[in-house]
C-alpha positions as CSV (number, residue, x, y, z in Angstrom):
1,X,96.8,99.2,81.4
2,X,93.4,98.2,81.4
3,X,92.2,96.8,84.9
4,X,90.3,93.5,85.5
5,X,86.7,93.2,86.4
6,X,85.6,93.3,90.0
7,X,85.1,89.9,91.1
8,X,83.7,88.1,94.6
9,X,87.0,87.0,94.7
10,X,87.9,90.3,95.5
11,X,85.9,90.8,98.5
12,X,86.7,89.8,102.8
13,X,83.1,88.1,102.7
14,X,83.9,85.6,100.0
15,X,86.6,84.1,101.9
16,X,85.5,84.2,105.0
17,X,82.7,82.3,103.7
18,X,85.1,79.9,102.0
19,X,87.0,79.0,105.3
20,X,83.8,79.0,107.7
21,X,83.5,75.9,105.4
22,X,86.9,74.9,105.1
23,X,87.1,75.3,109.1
24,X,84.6,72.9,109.5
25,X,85.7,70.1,106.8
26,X,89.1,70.1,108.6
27,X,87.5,69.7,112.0
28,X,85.2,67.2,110.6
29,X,87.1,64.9,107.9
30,X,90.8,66.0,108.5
31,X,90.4,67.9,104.8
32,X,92.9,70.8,105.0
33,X,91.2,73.1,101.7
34,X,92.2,73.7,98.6
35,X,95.9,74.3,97.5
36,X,95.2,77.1,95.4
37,X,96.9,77.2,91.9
38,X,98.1,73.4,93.0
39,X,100.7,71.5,94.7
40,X,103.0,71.6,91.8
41,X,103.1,75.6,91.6
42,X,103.5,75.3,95.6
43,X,106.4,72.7,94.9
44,X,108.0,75.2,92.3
45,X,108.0,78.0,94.7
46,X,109.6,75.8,97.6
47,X,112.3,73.8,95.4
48,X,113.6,77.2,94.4
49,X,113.9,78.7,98.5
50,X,115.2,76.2,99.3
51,X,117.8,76.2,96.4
52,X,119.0,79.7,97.3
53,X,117.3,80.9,100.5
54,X,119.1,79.6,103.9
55,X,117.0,77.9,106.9
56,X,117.5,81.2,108.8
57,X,115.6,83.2,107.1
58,X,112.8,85.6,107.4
59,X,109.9,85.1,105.7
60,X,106.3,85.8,105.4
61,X,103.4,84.8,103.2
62,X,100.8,87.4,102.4
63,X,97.8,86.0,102.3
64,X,98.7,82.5,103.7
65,X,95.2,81.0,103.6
66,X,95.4,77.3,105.1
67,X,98.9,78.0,105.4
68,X,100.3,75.0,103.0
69,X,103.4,76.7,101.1
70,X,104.4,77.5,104.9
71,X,103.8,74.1,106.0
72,X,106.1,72.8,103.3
73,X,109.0,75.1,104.3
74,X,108.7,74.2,107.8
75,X,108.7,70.3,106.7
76,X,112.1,71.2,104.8
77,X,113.8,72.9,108.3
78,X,112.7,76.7,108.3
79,X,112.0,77.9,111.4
80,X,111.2,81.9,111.0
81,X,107.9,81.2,109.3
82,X,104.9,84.4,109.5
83,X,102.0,83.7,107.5
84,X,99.0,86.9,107.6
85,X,95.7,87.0,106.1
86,X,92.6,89.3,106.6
87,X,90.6,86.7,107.0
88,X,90.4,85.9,110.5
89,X,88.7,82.4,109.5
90,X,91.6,81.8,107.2
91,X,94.1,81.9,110.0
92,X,92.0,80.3,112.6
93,X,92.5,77.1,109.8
94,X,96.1,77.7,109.1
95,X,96.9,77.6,112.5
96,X,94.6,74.7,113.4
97,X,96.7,72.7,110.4
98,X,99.7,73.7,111.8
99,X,99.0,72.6,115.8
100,X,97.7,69.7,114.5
101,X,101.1,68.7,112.7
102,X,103.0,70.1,115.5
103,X,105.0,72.6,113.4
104,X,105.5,75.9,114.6
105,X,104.5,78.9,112.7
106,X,103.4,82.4,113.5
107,X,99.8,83.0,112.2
108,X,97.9,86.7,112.7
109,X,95.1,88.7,110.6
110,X,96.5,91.5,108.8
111,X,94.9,93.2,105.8
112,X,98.7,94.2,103.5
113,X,96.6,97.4,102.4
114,X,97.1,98.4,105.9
115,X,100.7,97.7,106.1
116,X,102.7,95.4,107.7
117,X,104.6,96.1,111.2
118,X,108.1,93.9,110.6
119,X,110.7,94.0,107.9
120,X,111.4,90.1,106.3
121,X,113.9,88.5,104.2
122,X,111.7,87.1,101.9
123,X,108.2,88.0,100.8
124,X,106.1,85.1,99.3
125,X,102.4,85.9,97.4
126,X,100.4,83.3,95.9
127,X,97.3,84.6,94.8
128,X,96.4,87.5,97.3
129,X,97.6,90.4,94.6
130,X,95.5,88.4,92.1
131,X,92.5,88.9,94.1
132,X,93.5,92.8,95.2
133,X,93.1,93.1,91.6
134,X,89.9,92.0,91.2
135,X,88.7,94.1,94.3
136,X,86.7,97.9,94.0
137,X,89.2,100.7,93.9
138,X,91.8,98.2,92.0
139,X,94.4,100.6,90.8
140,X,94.7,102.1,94.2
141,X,94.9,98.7,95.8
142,X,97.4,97.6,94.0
143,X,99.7,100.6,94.4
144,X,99.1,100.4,98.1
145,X,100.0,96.8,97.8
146,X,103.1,97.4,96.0
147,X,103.9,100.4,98.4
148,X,103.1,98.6,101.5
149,X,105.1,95.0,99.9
150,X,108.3,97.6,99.4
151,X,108.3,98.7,103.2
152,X,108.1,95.1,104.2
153,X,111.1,93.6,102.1
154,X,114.7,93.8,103.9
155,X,117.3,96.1,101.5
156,X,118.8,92.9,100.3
157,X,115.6,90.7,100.7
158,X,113.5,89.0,97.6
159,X,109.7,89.3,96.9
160,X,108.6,86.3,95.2
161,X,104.7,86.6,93.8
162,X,102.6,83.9,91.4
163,X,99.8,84.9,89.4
164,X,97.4,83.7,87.7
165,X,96.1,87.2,86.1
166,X,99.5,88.5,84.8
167,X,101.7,87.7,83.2
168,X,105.5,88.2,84.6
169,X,105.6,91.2,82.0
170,X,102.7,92.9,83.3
171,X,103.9,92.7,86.8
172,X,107.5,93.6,86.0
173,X,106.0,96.9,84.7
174,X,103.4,97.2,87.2
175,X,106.5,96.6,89.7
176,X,108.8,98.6,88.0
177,X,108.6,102.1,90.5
178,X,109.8,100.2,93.3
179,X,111.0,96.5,92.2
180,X,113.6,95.3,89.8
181,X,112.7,91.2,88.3
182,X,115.9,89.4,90.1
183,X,114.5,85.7,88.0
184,X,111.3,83.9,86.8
185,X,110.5,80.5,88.5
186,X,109.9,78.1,84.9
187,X,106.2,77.3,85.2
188,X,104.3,75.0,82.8
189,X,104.1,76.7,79.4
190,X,101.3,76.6,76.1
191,X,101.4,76.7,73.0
192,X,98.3,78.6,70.7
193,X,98.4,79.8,67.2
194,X,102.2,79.8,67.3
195,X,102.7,81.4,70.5
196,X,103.8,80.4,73.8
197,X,102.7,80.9,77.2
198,X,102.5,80.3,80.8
199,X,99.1,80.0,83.0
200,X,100.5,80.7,85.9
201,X,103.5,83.4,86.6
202,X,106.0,83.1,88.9
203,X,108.2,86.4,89.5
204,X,111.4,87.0,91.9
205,X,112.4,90.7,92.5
206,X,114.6,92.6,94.7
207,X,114.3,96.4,95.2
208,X,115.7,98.4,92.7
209,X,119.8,98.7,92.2
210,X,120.0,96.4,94.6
């Protein structure tokens, strides 16, 4: 498989750039950042927990930036809410957004290619494996990623991850070692020169025989 280019986006001093600014737009104007990949991926993702995941469980987000998809979940009733980033700026905002709309979820800085110290029921990415890929040393990120994503999911808990760089067949045979595809989330779909695709993936899996 042939890896993507290294990008900025890749790299701890982009983002902590990025929210230095963010940090102070919320504190100035209120403005809470970007909703990466858009509220209507976000809403796809959240329409489908709370479908099929109870109020009780575990979850994390991996890369929770300003913290929305969490924010949404708490608005809908879940209470057991961990969001981690490794940017420290990025979870000073999230948790800033969060105080401010008295909702209560657990923020901390953690990088995932260190590991994680807690087992969840669910494991939500949206965009943080994108930009592992686009990082130096790729290919070993992403297996310590993958690894590291495997020791955090409960026996019987879900991984759910949207990309913007794969596509769900890619990652359900980048996945493959150590995750079996449970569903795919329907995301907006094109058409070009008879073919049709998605811009954005959204993928559901469970450990494997499971």
């Amino acid at each position: 498989m042939e890896e993507l280019e290294p990008s900025e986006l890749g790299t701890l001093e982009y983002w902590e750039k990025r929210y230095k600014q963010e940090i102070k737009n919320f504190t100035n104007h209120g403005d809470v950042g970007e909703i990466w990949f858009g509220e209507d991926i976000v809403d796809k993702v959240t329409v489908w927990i709370i479908k099929h995941i109870p109020k009780t469980a575990r979850i994390i987000d991996v890369g929770c930036g300003n913290g929305h998809t969490l924010i949404e979940l708490a608005n809908e009733g879940y209470t057991n809410l961990v969001g981690v980033d490794y940017s420290e700026r990025a979870v000073i905002l999230a948790q800033s957004i969060a105080e401010n709309r008295g909702l209560n979820i657990k923020y901390s800085q953690c990088d995932i290619l260190q590991g994680l110290n807690d087992v969840y029921d669910i494991v939500h990415d949206k965009g943080t494996y994108d930009a592992i890929s686009l990082s130096e040393n790729a290919q070993e990120n992403r297996n310590m990623y993958i690894v590291n994503i495997e020791k955090a999911l409960k026996s019987d808990g879900l991984f759910i991850i949207t990309s913007c760089n794969w596509t769900h067949n890619e990652l359900q045979d980048q996945y493959k070692d150590h995750f079996d595809l449970d569903c795919l989330i329907p995301t907006p779909q094109f058409k070009f020169g008879g073919k049709v695709g998605s811009v954005v993936s959204i993928c559901v899996f469970k450990h494997k025989n499971k």
